[in-house]
BAFI-3210 file (N, C-alpha, C; in Angstrom, 3 decimals, decimal comma, padded with zeros to 6 digits):
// residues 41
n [1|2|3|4|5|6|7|8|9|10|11|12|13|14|15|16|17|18|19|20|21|22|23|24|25|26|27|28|29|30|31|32|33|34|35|36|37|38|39|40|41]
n.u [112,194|113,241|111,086|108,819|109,584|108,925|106,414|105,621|106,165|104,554|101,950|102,473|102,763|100,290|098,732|099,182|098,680|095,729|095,509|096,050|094,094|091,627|092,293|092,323|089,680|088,523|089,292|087,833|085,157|084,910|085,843|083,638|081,513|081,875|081,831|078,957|077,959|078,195|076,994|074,581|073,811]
n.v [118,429|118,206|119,809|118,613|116,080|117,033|117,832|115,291|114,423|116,011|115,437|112,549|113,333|115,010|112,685|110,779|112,682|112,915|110,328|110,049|111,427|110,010|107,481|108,648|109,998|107,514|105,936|108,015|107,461|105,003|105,152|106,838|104,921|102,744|104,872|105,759|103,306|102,558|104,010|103,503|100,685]
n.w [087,678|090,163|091,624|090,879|092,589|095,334|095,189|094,894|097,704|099,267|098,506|099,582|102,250|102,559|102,312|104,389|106,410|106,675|106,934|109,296|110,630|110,006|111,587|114,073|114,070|114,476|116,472|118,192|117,767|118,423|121,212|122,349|122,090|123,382|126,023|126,147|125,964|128,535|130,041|128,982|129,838]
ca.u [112,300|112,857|109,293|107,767|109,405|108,580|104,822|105,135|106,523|103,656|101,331|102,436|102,224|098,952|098,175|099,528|097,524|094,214|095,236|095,875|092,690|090,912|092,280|091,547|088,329|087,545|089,334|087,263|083,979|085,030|086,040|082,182|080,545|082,366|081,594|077,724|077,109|078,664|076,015|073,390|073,550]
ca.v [117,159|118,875|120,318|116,921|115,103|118,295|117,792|113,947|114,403|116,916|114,341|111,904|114,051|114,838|110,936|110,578|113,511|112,266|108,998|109,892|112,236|109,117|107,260|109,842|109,978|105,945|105,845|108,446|106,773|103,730|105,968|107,076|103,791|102,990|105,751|105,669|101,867|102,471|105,181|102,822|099,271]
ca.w [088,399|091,905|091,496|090,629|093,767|095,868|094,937|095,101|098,837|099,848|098,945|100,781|103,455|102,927|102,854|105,808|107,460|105,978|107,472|110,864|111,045|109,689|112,845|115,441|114,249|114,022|118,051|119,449|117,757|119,934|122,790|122,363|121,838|124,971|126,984|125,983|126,219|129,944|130,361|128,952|130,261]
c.u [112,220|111,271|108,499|108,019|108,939|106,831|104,254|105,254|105,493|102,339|101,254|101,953|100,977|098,152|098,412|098,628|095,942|093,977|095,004|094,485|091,656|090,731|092,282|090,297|087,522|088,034|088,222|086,016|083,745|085,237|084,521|081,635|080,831|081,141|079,764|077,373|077,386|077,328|074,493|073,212|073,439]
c.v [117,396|119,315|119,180|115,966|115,867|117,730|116,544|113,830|115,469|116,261|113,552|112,175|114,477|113,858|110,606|111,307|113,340|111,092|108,765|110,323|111,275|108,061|107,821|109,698|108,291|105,390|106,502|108,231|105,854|104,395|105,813|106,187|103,621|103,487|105,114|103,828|101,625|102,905|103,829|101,612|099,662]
c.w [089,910|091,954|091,564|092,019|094,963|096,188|095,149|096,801|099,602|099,992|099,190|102,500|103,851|103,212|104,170|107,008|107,608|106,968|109,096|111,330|111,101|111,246|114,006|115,308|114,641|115,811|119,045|118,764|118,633|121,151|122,623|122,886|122,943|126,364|126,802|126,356|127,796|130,488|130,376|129,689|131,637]
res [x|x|x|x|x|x|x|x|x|x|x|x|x|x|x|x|x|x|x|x|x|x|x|x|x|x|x|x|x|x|x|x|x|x|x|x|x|x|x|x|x]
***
């Protein structure tokens, strides 16, 4: 039972890390777009 919530609490944690990476990456696309449509117009 310790083992099982152990393993359930690791992947959370990995959800969580997935999730943030997910939003880092989907900010600094907009950072980008940003930056570049500055560049362009």
């Amino acid at each position: 039972m310790t083992l099982f919530s152990l393993m359930l609490q690791n992947l959370k944690v990995k959800e969580i890390e997935s999730l943030q990476d997910w939003l880092v990456n989907k900010i600094n696309m907009h950072e980008f777009f940003i930056l570049t449509s500055h560049i362009f117009a």
